[in-house]
GUTITI-370718 format. One line per 8 residues: number of its first residue (from 1); for each residue x, y, z of C-alpha. Coordinates in steps of 0.05 Angstrom, whole numbers, padded with zeros to 5 digits, always signed. Example, Ala and Ser with C-alpha at 12.3 -4.5 7.8 and 13.67 -1.06 7.14 Angstrom:
# GUTITI-370718
1> +00246 -00090 +00156 ~ +00273 -00021 +00143
# end
This chain:
# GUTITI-370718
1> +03622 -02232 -00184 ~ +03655 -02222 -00247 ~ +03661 -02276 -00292 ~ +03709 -02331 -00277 ~ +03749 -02296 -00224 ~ +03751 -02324 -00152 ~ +03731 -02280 -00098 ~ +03798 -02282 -00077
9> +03827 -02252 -00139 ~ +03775 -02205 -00141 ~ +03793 -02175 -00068 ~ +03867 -02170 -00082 ~ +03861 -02134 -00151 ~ +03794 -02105 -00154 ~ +03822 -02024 -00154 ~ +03864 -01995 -00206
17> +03938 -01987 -00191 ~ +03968 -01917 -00168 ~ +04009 -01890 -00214 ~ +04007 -01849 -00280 ~ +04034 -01887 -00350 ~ +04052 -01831 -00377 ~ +04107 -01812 -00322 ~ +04136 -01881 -00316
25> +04205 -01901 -00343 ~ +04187 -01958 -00396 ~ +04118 -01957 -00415 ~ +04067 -01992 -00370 ~ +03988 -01987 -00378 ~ +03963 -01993 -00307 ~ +03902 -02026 -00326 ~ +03855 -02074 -00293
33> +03862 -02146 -00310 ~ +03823 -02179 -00362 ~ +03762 -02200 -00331 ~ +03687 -02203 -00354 ~ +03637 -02157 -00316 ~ +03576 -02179 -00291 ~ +03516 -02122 -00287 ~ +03475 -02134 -00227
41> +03434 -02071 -00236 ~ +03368 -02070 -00243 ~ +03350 -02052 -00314 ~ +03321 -01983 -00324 ~ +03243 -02002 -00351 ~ +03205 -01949 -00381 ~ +03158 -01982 -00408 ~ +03094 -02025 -00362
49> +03080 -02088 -00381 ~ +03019 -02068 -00421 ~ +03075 -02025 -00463 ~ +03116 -02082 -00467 ~ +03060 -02128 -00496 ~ +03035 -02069 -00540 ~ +03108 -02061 -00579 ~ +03105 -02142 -00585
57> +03043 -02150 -00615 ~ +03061 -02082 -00669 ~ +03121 -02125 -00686 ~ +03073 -02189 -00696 ~ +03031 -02148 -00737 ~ +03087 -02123 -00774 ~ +03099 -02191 -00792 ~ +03035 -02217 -00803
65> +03002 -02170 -00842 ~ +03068 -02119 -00881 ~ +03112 -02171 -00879 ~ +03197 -02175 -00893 ~ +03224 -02180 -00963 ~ +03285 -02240 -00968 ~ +03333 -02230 -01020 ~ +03356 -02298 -01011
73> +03324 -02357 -01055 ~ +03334 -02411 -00998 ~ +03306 -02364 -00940 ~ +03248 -02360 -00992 ~ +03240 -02431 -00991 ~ +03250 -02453 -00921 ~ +03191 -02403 -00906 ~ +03143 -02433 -00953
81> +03168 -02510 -00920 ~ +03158 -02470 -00848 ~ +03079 -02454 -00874 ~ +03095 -02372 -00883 ~ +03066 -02342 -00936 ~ +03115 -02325 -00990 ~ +03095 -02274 -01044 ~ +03144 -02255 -01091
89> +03200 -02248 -01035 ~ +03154 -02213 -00985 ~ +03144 -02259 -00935 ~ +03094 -02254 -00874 ~ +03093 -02310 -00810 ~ +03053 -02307 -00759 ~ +03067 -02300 -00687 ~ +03047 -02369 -00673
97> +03107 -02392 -00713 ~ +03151 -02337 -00682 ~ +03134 -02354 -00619 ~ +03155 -02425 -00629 ~ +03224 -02410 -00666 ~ +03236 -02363 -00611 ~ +03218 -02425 -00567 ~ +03283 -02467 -00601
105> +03333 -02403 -00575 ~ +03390 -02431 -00525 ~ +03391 -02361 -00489 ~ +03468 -02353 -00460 ~ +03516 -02381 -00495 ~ +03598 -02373 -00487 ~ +03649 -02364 -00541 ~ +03726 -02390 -00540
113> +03783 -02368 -00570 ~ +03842 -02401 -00595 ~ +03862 -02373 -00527 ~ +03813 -02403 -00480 ~ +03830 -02353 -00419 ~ +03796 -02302 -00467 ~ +03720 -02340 -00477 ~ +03666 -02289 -00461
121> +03604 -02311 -00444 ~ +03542 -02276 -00481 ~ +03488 -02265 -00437 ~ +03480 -02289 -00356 ~ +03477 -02207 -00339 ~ +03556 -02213 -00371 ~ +03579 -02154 -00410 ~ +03622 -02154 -00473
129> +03654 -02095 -00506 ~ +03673 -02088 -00572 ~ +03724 -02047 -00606 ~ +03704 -01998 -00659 ~ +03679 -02031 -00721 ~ +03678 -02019 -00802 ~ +03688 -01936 -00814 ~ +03720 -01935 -00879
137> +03763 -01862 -00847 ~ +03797 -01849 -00793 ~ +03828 -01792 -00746 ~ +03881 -01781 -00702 ~ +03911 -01713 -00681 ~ +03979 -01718 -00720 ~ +03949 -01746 -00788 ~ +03873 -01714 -00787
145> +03820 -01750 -00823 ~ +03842 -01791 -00878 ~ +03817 -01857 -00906 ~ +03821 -01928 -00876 ~ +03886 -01960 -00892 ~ +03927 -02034 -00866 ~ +03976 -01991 -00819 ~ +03920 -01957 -00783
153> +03877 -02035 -00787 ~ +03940 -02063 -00746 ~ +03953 -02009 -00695 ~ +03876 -02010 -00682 ~ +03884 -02088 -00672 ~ +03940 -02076 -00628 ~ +03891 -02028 -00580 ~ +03838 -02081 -00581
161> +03890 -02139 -00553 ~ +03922 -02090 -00508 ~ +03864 -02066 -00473 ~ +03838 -02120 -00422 ~ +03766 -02083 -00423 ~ +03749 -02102 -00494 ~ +03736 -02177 -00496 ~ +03714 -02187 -00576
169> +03757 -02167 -00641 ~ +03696 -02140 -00672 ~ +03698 -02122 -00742 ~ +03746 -02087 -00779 ~ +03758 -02023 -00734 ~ +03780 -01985 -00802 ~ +03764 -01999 -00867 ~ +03831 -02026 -00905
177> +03819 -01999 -00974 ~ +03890 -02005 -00998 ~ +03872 -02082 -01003 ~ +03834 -02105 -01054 ~ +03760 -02123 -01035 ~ +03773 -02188 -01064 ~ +03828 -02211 -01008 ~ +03823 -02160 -00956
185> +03785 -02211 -00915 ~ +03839 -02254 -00912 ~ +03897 -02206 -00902 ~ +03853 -02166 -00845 ~ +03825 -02228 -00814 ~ +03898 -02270 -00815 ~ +03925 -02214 -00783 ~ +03868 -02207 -00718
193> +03884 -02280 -00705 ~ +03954 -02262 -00702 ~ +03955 -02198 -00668 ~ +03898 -02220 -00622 ~ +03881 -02282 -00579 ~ +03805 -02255 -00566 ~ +03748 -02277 -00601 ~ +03743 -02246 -00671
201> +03687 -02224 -00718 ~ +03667 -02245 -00788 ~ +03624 -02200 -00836 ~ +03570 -02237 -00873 ~ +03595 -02214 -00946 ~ +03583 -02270 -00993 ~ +03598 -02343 -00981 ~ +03671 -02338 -00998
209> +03682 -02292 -00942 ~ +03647 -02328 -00884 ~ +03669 -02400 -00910 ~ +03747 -02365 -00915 ~ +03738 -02344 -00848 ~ +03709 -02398 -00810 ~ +03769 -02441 -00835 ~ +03814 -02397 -00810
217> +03793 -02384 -00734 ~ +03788 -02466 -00743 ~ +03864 -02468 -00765 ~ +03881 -02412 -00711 ~ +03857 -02449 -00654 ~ +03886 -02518 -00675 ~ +03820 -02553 -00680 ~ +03790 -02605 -00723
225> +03727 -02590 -00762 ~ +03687 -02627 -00715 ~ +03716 -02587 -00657 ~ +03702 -02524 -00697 ~ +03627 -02544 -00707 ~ +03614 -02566 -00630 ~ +03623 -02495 -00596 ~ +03619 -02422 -00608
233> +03688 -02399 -00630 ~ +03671 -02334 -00668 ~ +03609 -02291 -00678 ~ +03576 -02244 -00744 ~ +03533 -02191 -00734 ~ +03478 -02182 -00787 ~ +03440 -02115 -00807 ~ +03373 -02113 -00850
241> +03358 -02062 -00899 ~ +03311 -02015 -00870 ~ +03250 -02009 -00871 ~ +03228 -02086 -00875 ~ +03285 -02125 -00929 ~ +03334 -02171 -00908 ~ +03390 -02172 -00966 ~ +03424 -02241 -00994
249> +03501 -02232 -00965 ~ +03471 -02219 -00902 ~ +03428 -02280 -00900 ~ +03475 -02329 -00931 ~ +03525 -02311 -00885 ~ +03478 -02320 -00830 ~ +03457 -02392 -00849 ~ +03521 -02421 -00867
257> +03554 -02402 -00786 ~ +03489 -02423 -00759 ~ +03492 -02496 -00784 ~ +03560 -02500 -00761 ~ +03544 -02467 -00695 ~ +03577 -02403 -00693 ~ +03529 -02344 -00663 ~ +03493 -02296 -00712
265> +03475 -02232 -00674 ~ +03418 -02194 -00715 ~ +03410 -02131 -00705 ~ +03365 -02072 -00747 ~ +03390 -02005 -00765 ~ +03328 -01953 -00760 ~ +03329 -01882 -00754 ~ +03273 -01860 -00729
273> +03238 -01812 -00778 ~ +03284 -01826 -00831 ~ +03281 -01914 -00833 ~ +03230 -01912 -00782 ~ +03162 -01892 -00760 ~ +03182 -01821 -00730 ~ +03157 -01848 -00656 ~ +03207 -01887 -00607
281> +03141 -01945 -00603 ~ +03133 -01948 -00688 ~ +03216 -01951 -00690 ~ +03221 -02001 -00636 ~ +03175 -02045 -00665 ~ +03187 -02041 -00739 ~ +03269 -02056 -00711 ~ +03235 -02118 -00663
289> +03200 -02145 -00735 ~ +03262 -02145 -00773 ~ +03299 -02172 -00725 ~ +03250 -02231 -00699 ~ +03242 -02257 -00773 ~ +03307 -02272 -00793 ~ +03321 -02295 -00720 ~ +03249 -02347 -00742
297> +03295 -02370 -00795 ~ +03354 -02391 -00768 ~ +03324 -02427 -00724 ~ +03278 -02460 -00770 ~ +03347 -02473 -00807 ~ +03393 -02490 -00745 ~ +03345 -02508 -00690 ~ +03380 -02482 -00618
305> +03433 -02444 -00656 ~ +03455 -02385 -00617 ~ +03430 -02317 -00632 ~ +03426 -02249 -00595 ~ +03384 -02191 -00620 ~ +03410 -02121 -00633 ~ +03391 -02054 -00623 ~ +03414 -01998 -00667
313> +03348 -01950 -00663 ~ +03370 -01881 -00662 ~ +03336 -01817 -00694 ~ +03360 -01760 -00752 ~ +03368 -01695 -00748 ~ +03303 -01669 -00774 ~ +03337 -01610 -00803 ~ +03395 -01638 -00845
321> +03372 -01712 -00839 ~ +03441 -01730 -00815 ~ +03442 -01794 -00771 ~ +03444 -01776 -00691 ~ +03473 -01813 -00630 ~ +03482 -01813 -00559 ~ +03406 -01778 -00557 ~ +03356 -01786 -00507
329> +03311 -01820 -00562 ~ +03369 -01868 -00578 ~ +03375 -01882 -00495 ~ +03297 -01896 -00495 ~ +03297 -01944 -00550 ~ +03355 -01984 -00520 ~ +03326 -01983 -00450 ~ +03259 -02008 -00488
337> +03277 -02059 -00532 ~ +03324 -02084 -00473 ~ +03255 -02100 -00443 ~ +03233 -02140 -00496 ~ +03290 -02173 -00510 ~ +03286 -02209 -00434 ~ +03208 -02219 -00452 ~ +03243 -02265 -00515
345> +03296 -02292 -00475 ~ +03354 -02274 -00523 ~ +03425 -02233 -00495 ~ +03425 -02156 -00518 ~ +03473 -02125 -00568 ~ +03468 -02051 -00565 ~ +03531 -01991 -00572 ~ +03574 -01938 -00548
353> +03570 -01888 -00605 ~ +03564 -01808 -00616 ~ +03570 -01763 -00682 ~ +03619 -01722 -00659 ~ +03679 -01714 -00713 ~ +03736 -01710 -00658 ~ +03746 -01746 -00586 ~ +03718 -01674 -00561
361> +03675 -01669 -00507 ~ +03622 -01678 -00548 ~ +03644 -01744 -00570 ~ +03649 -01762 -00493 ~ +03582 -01742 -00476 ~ +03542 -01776 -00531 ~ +03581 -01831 -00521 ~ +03571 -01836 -00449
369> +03503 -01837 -00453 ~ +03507 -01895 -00498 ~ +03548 -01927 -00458 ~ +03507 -01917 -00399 ~ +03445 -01938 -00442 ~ +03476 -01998 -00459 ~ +03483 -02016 -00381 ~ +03408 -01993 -00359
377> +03374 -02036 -00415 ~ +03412 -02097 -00395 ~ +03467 -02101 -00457 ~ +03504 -02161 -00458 ~ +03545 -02140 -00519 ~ +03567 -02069 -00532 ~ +03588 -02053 -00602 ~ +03632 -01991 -00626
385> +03652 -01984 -00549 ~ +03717 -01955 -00560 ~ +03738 -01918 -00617 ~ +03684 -01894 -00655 ~ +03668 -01827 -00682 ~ +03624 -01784 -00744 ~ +03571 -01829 -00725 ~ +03613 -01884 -00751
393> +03644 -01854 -00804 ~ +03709 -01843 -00772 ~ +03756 -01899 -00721 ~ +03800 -01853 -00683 ~ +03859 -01880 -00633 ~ +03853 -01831 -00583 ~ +03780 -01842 -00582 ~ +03799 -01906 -00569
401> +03835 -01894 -00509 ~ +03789 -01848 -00476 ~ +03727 -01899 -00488 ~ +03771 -01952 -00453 ~ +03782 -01908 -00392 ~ +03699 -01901 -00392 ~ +03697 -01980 -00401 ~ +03750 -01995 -00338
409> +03700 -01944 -00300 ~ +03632 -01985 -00325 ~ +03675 -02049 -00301 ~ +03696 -02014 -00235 ~ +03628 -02001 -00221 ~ +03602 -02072 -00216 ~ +03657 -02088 -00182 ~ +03625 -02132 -00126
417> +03677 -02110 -00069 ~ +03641 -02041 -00075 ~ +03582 -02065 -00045 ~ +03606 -02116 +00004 ~ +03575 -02116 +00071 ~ +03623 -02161 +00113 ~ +03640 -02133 +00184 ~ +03716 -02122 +00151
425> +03677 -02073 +00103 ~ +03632 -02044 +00149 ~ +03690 -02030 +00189 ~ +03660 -02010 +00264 ~ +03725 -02026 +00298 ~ +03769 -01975 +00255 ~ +03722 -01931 +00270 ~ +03726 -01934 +00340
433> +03803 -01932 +00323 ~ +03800 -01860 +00295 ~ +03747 -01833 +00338 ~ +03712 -01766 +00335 ~ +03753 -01717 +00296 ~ +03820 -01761 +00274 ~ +03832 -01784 +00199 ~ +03840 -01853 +00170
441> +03897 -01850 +00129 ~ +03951 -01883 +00185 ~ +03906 -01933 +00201 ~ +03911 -02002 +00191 ~ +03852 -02015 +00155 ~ +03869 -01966 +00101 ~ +03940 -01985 +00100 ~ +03920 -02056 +00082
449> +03876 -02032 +00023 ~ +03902 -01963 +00001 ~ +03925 -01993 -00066 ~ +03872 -02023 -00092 ~ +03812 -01991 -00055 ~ +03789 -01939 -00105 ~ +03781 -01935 -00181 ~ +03851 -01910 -00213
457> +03860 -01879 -00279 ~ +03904 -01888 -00333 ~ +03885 -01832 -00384 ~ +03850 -01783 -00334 ~ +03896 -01731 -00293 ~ +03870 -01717 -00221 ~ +03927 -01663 -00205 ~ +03916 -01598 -00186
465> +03911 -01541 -00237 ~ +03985 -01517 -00213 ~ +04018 -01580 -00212 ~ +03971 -01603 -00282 ~ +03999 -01538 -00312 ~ +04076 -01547 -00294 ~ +04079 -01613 -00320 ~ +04062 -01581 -00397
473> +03980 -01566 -00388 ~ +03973 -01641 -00429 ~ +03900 -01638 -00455 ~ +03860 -01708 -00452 ~ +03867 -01717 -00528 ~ +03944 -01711 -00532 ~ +03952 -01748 -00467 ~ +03909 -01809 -00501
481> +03955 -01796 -00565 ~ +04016 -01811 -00526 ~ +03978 -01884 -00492 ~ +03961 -01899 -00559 ~ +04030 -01890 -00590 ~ +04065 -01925 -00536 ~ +04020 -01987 -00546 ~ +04037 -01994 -00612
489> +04119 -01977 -00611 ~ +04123 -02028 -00552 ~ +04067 -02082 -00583 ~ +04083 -02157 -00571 ~ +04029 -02196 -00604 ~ +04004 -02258 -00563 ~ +04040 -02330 -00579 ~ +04019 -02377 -00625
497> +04050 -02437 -00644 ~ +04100 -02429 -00706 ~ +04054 -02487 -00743 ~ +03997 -02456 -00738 ~ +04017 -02396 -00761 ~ +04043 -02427 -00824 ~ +03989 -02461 -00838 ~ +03947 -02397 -00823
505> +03989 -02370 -00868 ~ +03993 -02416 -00929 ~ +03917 -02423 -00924 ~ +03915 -02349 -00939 ~ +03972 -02346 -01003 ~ +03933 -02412 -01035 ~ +03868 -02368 -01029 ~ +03891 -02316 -01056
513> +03919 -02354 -01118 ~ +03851 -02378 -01121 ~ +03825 -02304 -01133 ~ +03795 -02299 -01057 ~ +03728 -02274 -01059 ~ +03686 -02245 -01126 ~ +03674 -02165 -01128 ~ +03648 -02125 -01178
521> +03714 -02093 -01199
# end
């Protein structure tokens, strides 16, 4: 059952809608409702038990023996109060004490927005996408690549409320660089709570940042602080610093939402052969290290505060070094560390990306194996899911739009009506209707059901080559183009009441007079 959405519901709207956008007068996107899918798959395992256990205890001894260098003087110290060993700002814990921090984890936790239809719940076998997040370029086939800017920030914004299959306003899906460092956070994340009602994203950049943003998802939703501190109501992500460092923004950031509650998902970046061991075990491990010790922390810090661990192992291209996605390595190491993040009990961030430069069909591939890696190793939360290209380098619109057709596919799929076994679905008796050698369409089983009984597209064309070639021979590309611009010239943002948006807003100017946050410009 999808999440929060009676049976009843689910039977009436469960297929797409017939019908092409593209030919309709007034734009519509015939898109499935907003709805959380749940993935009752199996996960894909490829690893025994004995495997499992092996790649736990490498991470332990990781840990115990290497250690993690802290950047951050209070990390440093809480360690030392914890019993770690702390030399210089190496520090090395052993499994004993990881064990028992991993002990104080809360497992599934659920997130609200200032609109509460729009919580997602993180974990359960629920699945999350994310919009693209943080390339400071992007691409779409009128401008070609150029760098980030605010226009391109918004109408990405405007694709992430628009589309009912991305539940979280990750990151910034471009990078604005036409606003200073020192205030972009405010103007970029002022305008997601204003363009958006879904849950939003803060990056852990220095304390400024997280502190500017926490008080401004509190303003946005019309809560008190105490209301703000007693439920999840936003979310960070946090990287380390390959091989074995975690760095001080990162940290800080980290600490300050845990102790008010908000979830911190942690999650490695190691290339395998570049950041990493060259082997899927050595990666996967040295990534499960990383990741266990700062999760150790903030839950020495902020005992029960909710975390998720990552998954971001991937390999280079041996001969130009260059970062690779989509690969069967990068599948492997999500499907493995999806097994060892059920033997810690913590929900799974992994990602849809590729390093294609264009939404080609390269870019579809890689990214569909992603995708599809993300749902075999038991994802909860799938970064970069729509939009995302030059392994990150690039957000592209159109991108965007075809990803999103992929996502309303992965959400078709675990559709539970598919596999219903009721004697309506079995359906002996319109079968004896028919008979041997007569068709189903006129009969009144179909004719009940014909609109929403199969998956229907809103990007793909399923005409004939004739009747495809008549209408103009539209490729993919320019027919996402066209989605993408109609979203934006027809773009109502969600309400929000007048108050709240001035206060929103006059938090932001009297920050800003204030200098915002310090850079080194």
């Amino acid at each position: 059952m999808d999440m929060e959405t009676p049976a009843s519901e689910q039977r009436r709207r469960s297929g797409g809608r017939r019908g092409n956008t593209r030919r309709n007068t007034g734009f519509r996107l015939d898109q499935m409702p907003w709805r959380q899918p749940v993935n009752t798959d199996r996960p894909t395992e490829p690893l025994d038990q004995d495997g499992v256990e092996a790649i736990h205890q490498g991470a332990l001894r990781i840990l115990s023996e290497i250690g993690v260098e802290f950047l951050h003087d209070e990390a440093l110290e809480l360690f030392r109060e914890a019993g770690c060993i702390v030399q210089d700002r190496t520090v090395r814990m052993d499994g004993d004490f990881v064990e028992a921090m991993l002990a104080r984890t809360r497992g599934a936790f659920t997130i609200t927005p200032r609109n509460p239809e729009r919580a997602v719940r993180i974990g359960d076998g629920a699945l999350a996408f994310v919009n693209v997040s943080s390339p400071p370029s992007s691409w779409d086939m009128q401008r070609g690549k150029r760098a980030g800017d605010f226009v391109t920030f918004r109408e990405l914004i405007m694709l992430t409320q628009t589309f009912n299959c991305i539940h979280l306003a990750g990151g910034y899906p471009v990078e604005p660089v036409d606003i200073h460092p020192g205030v972009r956070h405010l103007d970029c994340i002022a305008e997601k709570l204003l363009l958006t009602d879904k849950v939003v994203h803060t990056y852990c950049l220095g304390r400024e940042r997280v502190e500017d943003a926490m008080e401004m998802v509190r303003i946005a939703a019309g809560l008190d602080h105490d209301q703000f501190d007693a439920a999840p109501r936003m979310y960070s992500n946090i990287n380390s610093v390959s091989p074995l460092r975690h760095d001080f923004p990162m940290i800080d950031g980290a600490l300050r939402l845990a102790r008010r509650g908000q979830p911190i998902i942690v999650t490695p970046f190691t290339l395998a052969g570049a950041m990493a061991p060259v082997t899927l075990a050595g990666a996967v491990a040295q990534s499960l290290a990383e990741a266990l010790c700062a999760i150790a922390l903030i839950q020495y810090a902020a005992p029960g505060a909710p975390v998720a661990i990552g998954t971001f192992t991937s390999n280079v291209d041996m001969r130009s070094g260059a970062p690779a996605f989509g690969t069967p390595e990068y599948m492997r190491a999500t499907q493995m560390t999806g097994q060892l993040a059920r033997r810690y009990g913590l929900p799974l961030r992994s990602s849809g990306v590729c390093t294609a430069n264009i939404p080609d069909a390269q870019a579809m591939w890689e990214t569909c194996n992603s995708l599809w890696a993300a749902v075999q190793s038991g994802s909860n939360v799938v970064y970069h899911a729509a939009g995302w290209l030059e392994g990150g380098l690039i957000a592209s619109p159109e991108k965007f739009v075809m990803d999103c057709e992929m996502l309303q596919i992965v959400q078709r799929y675990f559709d539970p009506m598919l596999t219903a076994t009721t004697p309506d679905d079995i359906a002996v008796e319109a079968i004896r209707e028919v008979g041997a050698g007569g068709h189903f369409f006129g009969v009144g089983h179909t004719q009940e059901r014909y609109e929403t009984a199969f998956h229907a597209p809103f990007a793909s064309d399923w005409r004939n080559f004739e009747a495809w070639e008549r209408d103009g021979a539209t490729d993919t590309i320019t027919r996402a183009h066209g989605i993408y611009r109609q979203i934006v010239e027809n773009f109502t943002p969600p309400p929000i009441d007048d108050s709240i948006r001035e206060e929103l807003q006059a938090f932001v100017a009297k920050r800003k007079e204030e200098g915002g946050a310090p850079t080194d410009f």
